[in-house]
C-alpha positions in Angstrom: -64.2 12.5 15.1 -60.8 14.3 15.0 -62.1 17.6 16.1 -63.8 15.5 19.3 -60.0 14.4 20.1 -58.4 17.4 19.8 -61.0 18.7 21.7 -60.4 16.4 24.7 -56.9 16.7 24.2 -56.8 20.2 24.8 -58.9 19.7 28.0 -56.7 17.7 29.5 -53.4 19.6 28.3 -54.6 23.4 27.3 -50.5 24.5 27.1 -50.3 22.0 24.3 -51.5 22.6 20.6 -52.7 19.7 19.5 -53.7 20.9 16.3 -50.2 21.4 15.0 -48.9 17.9 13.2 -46.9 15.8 16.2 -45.9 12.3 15.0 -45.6 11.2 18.8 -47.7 12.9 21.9 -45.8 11.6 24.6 -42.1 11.4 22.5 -42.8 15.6 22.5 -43.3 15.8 26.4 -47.1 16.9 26.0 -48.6 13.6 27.4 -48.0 11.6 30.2 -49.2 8.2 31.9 -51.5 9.7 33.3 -52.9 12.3 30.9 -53.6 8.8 29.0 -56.0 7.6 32.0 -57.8 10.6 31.5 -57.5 10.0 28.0 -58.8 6.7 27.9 -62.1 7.6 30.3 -62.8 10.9 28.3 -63.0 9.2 25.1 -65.0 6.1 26.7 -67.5 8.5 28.0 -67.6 11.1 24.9 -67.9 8.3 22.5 -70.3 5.5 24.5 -67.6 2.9 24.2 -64.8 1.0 26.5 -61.7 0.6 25.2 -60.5 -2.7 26.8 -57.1 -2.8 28.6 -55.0 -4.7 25.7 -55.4 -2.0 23.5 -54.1 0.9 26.3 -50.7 1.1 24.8 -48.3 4.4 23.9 -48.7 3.7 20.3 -52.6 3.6 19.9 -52.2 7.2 21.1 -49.4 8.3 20.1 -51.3 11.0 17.5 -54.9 12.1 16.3 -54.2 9.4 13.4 -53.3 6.5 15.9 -56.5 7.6 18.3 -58.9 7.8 15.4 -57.9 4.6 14.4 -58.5 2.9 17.6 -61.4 4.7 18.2 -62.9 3.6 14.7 -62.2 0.0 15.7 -65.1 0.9 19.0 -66.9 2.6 16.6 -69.9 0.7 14.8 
């Protein structure tokens, strides 16, 4: 799953490495309110789920830890 993520990560910011350890995305400057819109709908359509709206916050994607983790609560 974590390859996926950085995967879509580096679609949506390719200047970024996103495979290098970050402990906050956005804190570092390499996403923004929007790249989390595109965020959101990448992983909705690459994983078949809908994240719902009280759960689009900085923190739940803040790293590849906090994604998976939100990810894995879509997940079944």
């Amino acid at each position: 799953m974590n390859n996926k993520i950085i995967s879509i990560l580096n679609d949506i910011r390719p200047e970024f490495d996103f495979n290098e350890p970050v402990d906050n995305f956005i804190e570092a400057g390499m996403l923004d309110s929007f790249d989390l819109v595109t965020l959101v709908t990448s992983l909705d359509e690459t994983f078949d789920i809908s994240i719902d709206g009280v759960d689009i916050l900085p923190e739940n994607f803040s790293n590849i830890d906090s994604i998976s983790s939100l990810l894995s609560k879509y997940i079944k």
